[in-house]
N, C-alpha and C positions, 0 to 999 in steps of 0.2 A: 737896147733901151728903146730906141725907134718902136721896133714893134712889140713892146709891151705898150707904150702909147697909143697905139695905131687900135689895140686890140681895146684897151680901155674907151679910148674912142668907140668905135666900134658898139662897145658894150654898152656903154649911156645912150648912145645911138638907138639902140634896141632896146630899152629898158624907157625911155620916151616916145616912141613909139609905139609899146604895150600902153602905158600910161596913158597916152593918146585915144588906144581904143576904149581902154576902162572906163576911159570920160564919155566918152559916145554912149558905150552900153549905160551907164548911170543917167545921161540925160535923157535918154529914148526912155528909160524907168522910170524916171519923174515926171514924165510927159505921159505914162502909161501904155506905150509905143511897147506892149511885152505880148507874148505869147505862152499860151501856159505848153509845160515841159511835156506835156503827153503830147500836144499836137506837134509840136517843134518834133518829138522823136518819129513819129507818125512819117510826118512830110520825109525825112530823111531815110526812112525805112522804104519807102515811094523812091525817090531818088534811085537810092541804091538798085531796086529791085528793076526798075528801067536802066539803069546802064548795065546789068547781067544780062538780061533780056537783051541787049543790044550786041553782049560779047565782046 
């Protein structure tokens, strides 16, 4: 029984701090704090191709 608590624990644990992020990203939204999806893919596309290049 312990660790089906532990594990529920656990999971509200994890399930508030998603929650937590959610709020961040929706407040940076409402404040306009956004970047449109092609540059957001862009810059990542950058990333990745620098750390290959790096090996």
């Amino acid at each position: 029984m312990r660790l089906l608590f532990r594990r529920d624990d656990f999971d509200e644990q994890k399930i508030a701090r998603l929650r937590a992020e959610i709020q961040i990203g929706l407040d940076e939204l409402d404040r306009g704090e956004v970047v449109p999806l092609e540059d957001a893919f862009a810059e990542a596309r950058e990333v990745i191709a620098a750390h290959r290049k790096r090996g």
